[in-house]
C-alpha positions as CSV (number, residue, x, y, z in Angstrom):
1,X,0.0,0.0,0.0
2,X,0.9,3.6,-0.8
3,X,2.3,5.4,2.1
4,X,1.5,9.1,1.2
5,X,-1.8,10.8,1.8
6,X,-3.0,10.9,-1.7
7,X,-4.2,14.2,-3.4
8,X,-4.8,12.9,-6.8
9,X,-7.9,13.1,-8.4
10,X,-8.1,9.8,-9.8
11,X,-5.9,7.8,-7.4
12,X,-7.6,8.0,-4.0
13,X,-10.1,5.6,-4.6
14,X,-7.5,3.3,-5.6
15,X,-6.1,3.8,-2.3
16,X,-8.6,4.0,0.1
17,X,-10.1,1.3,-1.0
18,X,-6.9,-0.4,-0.7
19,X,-6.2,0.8,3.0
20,X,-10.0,-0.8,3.5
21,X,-8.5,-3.6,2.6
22,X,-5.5,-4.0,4.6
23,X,-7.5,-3.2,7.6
24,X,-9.8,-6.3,6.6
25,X,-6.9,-8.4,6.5
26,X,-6.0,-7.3,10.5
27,X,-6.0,-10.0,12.2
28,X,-8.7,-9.7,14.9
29,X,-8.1,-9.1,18.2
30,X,-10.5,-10.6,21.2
31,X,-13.3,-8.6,22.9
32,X,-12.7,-5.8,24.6
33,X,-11.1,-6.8,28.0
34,X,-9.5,-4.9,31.0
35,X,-9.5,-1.1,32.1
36,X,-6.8,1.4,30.5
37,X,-5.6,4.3,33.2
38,X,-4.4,6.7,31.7
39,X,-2.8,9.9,33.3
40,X,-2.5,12.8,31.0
41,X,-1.1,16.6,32.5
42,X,-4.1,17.9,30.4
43,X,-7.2,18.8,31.5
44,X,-11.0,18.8,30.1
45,X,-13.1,21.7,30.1
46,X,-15.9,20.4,27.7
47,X,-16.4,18.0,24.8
48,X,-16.8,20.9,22.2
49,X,-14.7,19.4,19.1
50,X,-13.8,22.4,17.4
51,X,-11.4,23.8,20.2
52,X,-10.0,21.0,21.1
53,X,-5.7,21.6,20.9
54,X,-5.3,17.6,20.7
55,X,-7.8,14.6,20.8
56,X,-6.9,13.2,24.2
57,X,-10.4,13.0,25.2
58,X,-12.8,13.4,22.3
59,X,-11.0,10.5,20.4
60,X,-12.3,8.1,23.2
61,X,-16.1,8.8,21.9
62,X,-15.7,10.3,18.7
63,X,-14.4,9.1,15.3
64,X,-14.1,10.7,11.6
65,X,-15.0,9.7,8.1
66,X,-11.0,9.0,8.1
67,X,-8.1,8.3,10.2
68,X,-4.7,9.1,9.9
69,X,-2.5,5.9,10.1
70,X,0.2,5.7,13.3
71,X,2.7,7.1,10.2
72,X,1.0,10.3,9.6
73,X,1.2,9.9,6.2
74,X,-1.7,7.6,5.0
75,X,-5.5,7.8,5.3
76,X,-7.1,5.2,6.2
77,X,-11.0,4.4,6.0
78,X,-13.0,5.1,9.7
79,X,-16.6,6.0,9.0
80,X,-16.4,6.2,5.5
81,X,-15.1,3.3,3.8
82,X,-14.0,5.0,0.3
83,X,-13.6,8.2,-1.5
84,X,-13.4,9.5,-4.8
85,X,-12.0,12.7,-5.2
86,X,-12.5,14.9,-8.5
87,X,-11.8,19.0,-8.9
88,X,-15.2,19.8,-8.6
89,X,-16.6,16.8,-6.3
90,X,-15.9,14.4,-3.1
91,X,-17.7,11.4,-3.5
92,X,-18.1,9.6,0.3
93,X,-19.4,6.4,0.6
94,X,-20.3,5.4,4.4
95,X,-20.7,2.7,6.5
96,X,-23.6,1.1,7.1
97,X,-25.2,-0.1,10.4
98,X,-23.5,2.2,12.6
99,X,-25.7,4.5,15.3
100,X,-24.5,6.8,18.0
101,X,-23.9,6.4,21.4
102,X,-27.6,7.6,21.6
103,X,-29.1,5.4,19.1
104,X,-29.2,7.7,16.7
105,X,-28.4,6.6,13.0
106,X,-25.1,7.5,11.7
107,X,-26.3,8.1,7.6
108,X,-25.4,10.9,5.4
109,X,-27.9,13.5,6.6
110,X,-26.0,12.9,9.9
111,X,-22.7,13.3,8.6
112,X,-24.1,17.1,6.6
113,X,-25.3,18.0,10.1
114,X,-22.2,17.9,11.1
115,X,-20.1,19.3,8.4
116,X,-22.7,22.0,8.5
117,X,-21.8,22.9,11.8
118,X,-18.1,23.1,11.1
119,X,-18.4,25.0,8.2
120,X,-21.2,27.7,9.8
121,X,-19.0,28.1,13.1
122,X,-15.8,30.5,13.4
123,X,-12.3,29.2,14.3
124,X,-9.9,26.9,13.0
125,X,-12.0,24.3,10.8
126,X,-14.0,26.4,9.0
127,X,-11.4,27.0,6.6
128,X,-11.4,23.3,6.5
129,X,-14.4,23.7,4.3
130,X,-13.6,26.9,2.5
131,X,-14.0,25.5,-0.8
132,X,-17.3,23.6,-0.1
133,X,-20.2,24.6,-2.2
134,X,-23.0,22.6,-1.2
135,X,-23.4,18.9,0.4
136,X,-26.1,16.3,-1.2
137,X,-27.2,13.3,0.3
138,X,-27.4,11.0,-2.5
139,X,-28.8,8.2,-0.2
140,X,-28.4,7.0,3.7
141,X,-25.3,5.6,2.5
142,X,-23.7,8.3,0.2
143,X,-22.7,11.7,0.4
144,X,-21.5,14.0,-2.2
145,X,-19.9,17.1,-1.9
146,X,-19.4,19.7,-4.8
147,X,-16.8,22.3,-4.2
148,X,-16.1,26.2,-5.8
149,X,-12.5,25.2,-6.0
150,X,-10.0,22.1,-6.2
151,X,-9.7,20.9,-2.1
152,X,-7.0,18.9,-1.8
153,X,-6.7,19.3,1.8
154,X,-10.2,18.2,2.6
155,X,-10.6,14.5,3.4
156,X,-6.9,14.8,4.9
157,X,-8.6,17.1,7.5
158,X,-12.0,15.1,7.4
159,X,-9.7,12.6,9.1
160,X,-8.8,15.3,12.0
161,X,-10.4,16.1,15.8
162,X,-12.1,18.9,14.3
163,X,-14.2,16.4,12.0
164,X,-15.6,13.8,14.4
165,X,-18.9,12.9,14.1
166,X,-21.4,14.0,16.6
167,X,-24.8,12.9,16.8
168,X,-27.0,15.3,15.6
169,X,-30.0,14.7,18.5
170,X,-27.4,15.9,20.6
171,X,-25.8,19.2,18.2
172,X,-29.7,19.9,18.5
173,X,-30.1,20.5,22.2
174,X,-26.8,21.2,22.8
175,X,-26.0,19.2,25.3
176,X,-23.5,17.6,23.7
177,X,-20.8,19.5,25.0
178,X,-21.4,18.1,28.7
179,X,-22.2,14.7,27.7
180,X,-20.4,13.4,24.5
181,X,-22.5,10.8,21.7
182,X,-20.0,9.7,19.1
183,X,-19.9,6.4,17.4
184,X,-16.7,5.3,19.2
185,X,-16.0,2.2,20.8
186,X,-16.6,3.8,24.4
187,X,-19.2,6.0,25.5
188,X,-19.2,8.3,28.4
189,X,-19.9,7.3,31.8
190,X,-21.0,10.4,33.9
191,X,-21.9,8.8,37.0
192,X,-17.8,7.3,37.4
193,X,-16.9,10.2,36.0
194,X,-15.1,13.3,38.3
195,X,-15.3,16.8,37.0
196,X,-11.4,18.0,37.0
197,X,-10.3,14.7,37.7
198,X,-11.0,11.7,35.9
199,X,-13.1,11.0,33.1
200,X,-14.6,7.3,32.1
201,X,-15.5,5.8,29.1
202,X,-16.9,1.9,29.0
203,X,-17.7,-0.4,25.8
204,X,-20.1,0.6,23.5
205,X,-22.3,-2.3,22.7
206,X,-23.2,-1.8,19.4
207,X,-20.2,-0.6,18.2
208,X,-19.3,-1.8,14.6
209,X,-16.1,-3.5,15.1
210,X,-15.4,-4.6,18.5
211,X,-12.9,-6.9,17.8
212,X,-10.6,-4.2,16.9
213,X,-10.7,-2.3,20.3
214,X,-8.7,-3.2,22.9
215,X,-9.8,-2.1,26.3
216,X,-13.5,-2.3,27.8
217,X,-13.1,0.3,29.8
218,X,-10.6,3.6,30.0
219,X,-10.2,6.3,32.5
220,X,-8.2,9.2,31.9
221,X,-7.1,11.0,34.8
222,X,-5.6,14.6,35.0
223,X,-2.1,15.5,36.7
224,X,-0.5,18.3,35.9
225,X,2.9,18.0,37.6
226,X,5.0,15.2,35.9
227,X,6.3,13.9,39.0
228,X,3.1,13.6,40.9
229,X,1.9,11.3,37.5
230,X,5.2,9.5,37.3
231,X,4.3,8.6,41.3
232,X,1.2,7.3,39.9
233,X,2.4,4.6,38.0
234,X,5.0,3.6,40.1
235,X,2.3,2.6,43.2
236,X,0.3,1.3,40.6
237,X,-2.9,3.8,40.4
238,X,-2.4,4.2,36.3
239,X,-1.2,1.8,34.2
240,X,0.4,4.3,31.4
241,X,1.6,8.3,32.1
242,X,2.8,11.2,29.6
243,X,6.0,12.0,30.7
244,X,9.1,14.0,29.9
245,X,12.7,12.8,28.8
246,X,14.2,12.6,32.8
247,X,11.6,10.9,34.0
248,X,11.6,8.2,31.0
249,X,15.1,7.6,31.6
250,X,14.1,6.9,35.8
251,X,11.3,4.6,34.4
252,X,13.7,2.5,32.6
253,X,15.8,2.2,35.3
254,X,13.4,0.8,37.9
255,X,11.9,-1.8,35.5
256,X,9.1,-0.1,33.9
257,X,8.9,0.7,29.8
258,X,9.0,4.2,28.1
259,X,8.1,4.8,24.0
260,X,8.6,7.9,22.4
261,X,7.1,9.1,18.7
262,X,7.6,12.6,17.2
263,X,4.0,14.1,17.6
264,X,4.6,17.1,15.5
265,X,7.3,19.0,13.6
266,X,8.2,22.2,15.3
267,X,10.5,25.0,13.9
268,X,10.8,28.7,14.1
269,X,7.7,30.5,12.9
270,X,9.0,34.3,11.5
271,X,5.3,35.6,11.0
272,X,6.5,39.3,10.8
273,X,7.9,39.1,7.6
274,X,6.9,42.5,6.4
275,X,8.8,44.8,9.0
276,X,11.1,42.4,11.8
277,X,12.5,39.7,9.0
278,X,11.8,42.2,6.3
279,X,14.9,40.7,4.5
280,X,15.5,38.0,2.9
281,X,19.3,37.4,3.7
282,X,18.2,38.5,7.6
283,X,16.0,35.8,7.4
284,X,18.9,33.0,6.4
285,X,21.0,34.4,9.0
286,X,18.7,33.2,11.1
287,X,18.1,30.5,10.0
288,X,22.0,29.2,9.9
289,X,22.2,30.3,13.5
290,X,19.6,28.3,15.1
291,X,20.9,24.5,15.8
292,X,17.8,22.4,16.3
293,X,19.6,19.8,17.7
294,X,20.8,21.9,19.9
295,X,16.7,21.7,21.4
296,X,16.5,18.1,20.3
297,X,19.6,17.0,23.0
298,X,18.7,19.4,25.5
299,X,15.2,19.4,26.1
300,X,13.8,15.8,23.9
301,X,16.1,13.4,25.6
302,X,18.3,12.9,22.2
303,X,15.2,11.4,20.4
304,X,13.9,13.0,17.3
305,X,15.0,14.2,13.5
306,X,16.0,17.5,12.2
307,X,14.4,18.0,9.3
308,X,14.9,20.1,5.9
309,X,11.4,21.5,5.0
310,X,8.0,21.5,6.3
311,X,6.7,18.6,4.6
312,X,7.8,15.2,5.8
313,X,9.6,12.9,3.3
314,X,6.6,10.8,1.8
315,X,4.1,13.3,1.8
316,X,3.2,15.1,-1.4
317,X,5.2,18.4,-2.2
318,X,8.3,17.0,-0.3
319,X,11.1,17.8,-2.4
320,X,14.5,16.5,-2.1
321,X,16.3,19.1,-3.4
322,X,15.8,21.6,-0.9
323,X,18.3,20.9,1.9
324,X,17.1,23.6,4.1
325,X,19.6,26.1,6.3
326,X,22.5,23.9,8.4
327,X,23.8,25.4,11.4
328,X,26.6,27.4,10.2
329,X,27.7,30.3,12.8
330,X,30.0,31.5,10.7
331,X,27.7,32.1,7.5
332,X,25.0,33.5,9.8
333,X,28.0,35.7,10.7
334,X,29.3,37.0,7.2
335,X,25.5,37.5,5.9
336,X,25.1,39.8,9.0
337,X,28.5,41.4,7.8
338,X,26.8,42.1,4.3
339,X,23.7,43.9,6.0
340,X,25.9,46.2,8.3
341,X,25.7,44.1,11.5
342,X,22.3,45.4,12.5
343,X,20.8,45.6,16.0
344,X,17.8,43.7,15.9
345,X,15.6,43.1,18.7
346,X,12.5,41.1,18.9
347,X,9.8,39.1,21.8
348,X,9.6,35.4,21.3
349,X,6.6,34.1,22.4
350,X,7.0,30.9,24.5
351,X,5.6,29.0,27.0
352,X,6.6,27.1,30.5
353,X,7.3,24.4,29.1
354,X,9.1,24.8,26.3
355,X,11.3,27.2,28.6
356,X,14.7,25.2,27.3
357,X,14.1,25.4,23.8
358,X,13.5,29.2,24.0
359,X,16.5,29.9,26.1
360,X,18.4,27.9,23.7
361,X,17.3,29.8,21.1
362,X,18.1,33.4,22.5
363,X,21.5,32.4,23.2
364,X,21.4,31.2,19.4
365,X,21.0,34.1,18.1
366,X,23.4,36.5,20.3
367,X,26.5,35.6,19.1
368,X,25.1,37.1,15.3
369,X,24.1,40.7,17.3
370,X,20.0,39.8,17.8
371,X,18.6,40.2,21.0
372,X,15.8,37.7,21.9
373,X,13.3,38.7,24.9
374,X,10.9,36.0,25.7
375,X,7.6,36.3,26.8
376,X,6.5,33.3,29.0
377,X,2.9,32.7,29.4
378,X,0.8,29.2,30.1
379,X,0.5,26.9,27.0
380,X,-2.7,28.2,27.0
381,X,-2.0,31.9,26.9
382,X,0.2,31.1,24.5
383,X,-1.8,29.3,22.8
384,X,-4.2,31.7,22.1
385,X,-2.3,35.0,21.6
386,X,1.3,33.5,20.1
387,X,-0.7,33.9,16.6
388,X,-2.1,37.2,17.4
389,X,0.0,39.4,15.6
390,X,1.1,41.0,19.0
391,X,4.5,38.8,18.5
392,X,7.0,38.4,15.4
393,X,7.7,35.1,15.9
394,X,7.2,31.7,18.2
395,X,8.7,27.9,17.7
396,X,6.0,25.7,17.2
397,X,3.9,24.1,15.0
398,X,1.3,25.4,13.1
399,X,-1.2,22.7,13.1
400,X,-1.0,18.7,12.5
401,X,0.9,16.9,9.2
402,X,-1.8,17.7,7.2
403,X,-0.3,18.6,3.8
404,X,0.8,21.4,1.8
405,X,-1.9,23.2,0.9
406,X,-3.0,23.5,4.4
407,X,0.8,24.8,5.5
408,X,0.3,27.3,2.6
409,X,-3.4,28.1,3.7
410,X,-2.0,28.9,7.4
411,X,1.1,30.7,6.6
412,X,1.3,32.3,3.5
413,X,-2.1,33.0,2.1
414,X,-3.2,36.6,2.9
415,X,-5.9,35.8,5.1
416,X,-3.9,33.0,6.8
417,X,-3.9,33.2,10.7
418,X,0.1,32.5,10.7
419,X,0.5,35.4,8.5
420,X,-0.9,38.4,10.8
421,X,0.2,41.2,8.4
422,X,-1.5,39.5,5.3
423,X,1.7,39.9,3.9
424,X,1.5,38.3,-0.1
425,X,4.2,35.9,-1.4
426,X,4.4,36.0,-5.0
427,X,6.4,33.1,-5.7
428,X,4.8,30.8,-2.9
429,X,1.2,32.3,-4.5
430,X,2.4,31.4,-7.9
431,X,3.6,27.5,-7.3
432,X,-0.1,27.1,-5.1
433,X,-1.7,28.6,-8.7
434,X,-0.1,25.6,-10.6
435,X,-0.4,23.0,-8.3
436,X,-4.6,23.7,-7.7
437,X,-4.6,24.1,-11.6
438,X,-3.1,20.3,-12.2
439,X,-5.7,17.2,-12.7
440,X,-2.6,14.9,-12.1
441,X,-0.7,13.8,-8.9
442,X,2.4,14.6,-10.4
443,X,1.2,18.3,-11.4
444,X,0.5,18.9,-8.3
445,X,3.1,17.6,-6.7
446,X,5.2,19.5,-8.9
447,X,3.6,22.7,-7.9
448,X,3.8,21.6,-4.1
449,X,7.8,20.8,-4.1
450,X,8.0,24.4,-6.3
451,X,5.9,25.9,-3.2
452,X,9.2,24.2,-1.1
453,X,11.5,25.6,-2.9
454,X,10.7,29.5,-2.5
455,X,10.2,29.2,0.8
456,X,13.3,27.7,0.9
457,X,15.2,30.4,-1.0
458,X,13.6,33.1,0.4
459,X,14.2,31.5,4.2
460,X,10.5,32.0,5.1
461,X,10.8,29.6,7.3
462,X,13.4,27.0,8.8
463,X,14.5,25.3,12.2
464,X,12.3,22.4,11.6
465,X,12.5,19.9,14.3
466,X,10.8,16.9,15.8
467,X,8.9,17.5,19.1
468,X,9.4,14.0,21.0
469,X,6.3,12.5,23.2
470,X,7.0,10.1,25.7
471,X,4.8,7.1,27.7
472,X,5.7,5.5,30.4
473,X,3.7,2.3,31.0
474,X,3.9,-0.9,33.2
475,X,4.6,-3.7,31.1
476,X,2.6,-6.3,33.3
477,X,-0.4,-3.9,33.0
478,X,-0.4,-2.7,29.6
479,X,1.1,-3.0,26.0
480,X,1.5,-2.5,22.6
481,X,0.9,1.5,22.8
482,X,1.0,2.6,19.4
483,X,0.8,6.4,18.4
484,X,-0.1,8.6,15.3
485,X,3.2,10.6,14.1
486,X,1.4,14.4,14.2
487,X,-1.4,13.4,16.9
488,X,0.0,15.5,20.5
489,X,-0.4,14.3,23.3
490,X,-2.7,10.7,22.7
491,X,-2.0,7.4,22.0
492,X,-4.6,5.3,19.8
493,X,-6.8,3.6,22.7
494,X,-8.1,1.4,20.9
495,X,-4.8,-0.6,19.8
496,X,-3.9,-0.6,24.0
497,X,-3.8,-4.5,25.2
498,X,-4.7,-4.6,28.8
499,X,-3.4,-7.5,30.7
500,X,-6.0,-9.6,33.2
């Protein structure tokens, strides 16, 4: 099977219907069995979908018309069970004989509901479905949906937290943001449930496919201080904790098992390109100066990949011929030289937790004359303001793996919330033209690696690192914890083996 997230017109039938396939051929697992503790250091608020930074707790009742594979490069069928993708249409087939949580049928009107919603309601994923121009239920079965413009970004993100399916009975008295109805193999338990504390989810059972879900029961519990959850395991309250890279290393050493997967790809986010990195050669000072390994030993434990470009290798647009900035002090140093050795000071905005990374990074750039102030706030503050246009530039990452046109969509385009002074690109706006305008994979994908390539050469962007998540689980409790490369924060559930 293909491993890239397919954007063709023509070949993502081919492929999804080979990815339905493969997971046919799984070998099938026994009935759900066991109960999955879980600690996380992140809390829940409410079940609203559409805000959600990471799927830690909707994924337990929620699912999408796709799912990402654990390499964040394929899509695999969830809800839907095959696509067929054209320049003016999305043909969705479903699956049939699944209900919510509530009994509600899942069928295509269900599935417009809900697209409906995402589309009508501001933030984040209405851009998702910027292109849309009307849904049609062709019958309970099949959904069509037309579209203004080519989309190749949209079943990619139909895949994401910000598509699950919700049952409409409950979008229609709103409760559903206190009490959850997916079509997930759990459903939500409010009376074992503790507001701030733990949240439970048991068996569904009329789920679809319960062969393929591993525990009968999960409970997620909330800990903020890494320590305190670490603790957790060790007496034997939760069988599986996030952690950070010191405390992995302890784990090993007194006998219990740590994994690690690169949940996103951060790097240095220059949004001001207009008036702070208002020059190009500036810009790849900057971008020889910073050492992401530097980040990648200090603060990830060792574990992780710097990377040339945005895109990952295997996903459409990746191109191999841009080798992106090195660190190279003494470049950074003779481009400076050219400019005049300007004074330039800017505010990063960062976060607690990433306090390493950003201290490594303003001692990066002194030695070429920039001075770097940093701004700490809470990931949440940060979160919500880091974009703002308040701050020139943050290290981060600007949403999930989800392709190119979506990188182009949040940082170049003139409306794009990574780009706060609508600044145009005419070469990156230029290579987006010709890959939208191709009918053929490798048009597009020309276009796409084209895209890479001025931003590239015009050092728009660099510093691309992996951000390294780490488990630490008892072995005689639980295994086989399998994550999504690009999903923060989670592990897929449903793969989880409890042991009696």
């Amino acid at each position: 099977m293909n491993s890239r997230i397919r954007m063709s017109w023509c070949r993502v039938p081919q492929f999804a219907a080979a990815a339905a396939l493969t997971v046919a051929c799984l070998p099938a697992l026994a009935q759900p069995a066991g109960t999955l503790r879980f600690g996380s250091n992140q809390g829940l608020d409410d079940w609203e979908t559409l805000t959600k930074p990471n799927s830690i707790y909707t994924s337990l009742v929620y699912e999408g018309l796709a799912e990402v594979s654990p390499d964040g490069l394929s899509l695999l069928p969830k809800l839907a069970t095959g696509w067929k993708e054209s320049p003016r249409k999305v043909e969705i087939t479903l699956r049939p004989d699944v209900s919510f949580h509530d009994g509600t049928p899942f069928d295509a009107a269900a599935v417009v509901k809900n697209l409906e919603r995402i589309r009508d309601t501001p933030g984040q994923w209405r851009g998702v479905l910027s292109a849309v121009d009307k849904f049609t239920v062709v019958s309970p079965t099949r959904l069509d949906i037309s579209l203004k413009m080519p989309a190749p970004n949209l079943m990619p993100n139909l895949a994401r937290r910000g598509a699950f399916m919700v049952s409409p009975k409950a979008l229609e008295d709103g409760s559903y943001k206190l009490v959850p109805v997916g079509t997930g193999p759990w459903k939500y338990e409010a009376k074992d449930t503790v507001k701030g504390l733990r949240t439970v989810v048991t068996s569904y059972d009329k789920y679809y496919a319960p062969k393929t879900v591993g525990p009968a029961r999960v409970e997620v519990t909330h800990i903020n201080d890494p320590d305190s959850l670490y603790n957790a395991l060790r007496t034997g309250q939760l069988d599986i904790v996030w952690t950070n890279p010191s405390i992995a290393k302890r784990a090993e050493r007194e006998g219990l098992k740590t994994t690690w997967f690169p949940s996103v790809m951060w790097h240095l986010q220059m949004m001001d390109t207009a008036k702070v990195f208002n020059s190009a050669k500036l810009r790849q000072a900057i971008c020889h100066a910073i050492n992401p390994q530097d980040f990648i030993d200090a603060a990830l434990g060792g574990h992780g990949k710097v990377h040339t470009q945005r895109l990952r290798e295997g996903m459409n647009g990746f191109n191999p011929a841009v080798k992106g900035y090195p660190h190279d002090l003494a470049k950074a140093r003779k481009l400076m030289a050219e400019l005049g050795n300007p004074k330039l000071e800017f505010t990063l905005a960062t976060f607690d937790n990433q306090r390493t990374i950003a201290e490594l990074f303003k001692s990066q750039m002194a030695p070429i004359g920039i001075d770097v102030k940093l701004d700490f706030m809470t990931f949440g503050q940060f979160f919500s303001t880091f974009r703002s246009g308040k701050y020139p530039a943050a290290i981060l990452t600007d949403s999930q793996d989800t392709g190119a046109y979506d990188y182009y969509l949040y940082h170049y385009a003139p409306a794009g919330a990574g780009n706060p002074l609508k600044t145009v690109f005419p070469g990156v706006e230029a290579a987006v033209k010709e890959a939208l305008a191709a009918d053929d994979l490798a048009g597009q994908n020309a276009g796409w690696q084209q895209m890479a390539k001025v931003v590239d050469e015009e050092a728009l962007d660099c510093g691309f690192f992996d951000y390294a998540a780490y488990w630490a689980y008892n072995p005689k409790r639980v295994n086989n914890i399998v994550s999504t490369v690009g999903d923060v924060a989670v592990f897929r559930y449903i793969d989880a083996k409890v042991s009696p």
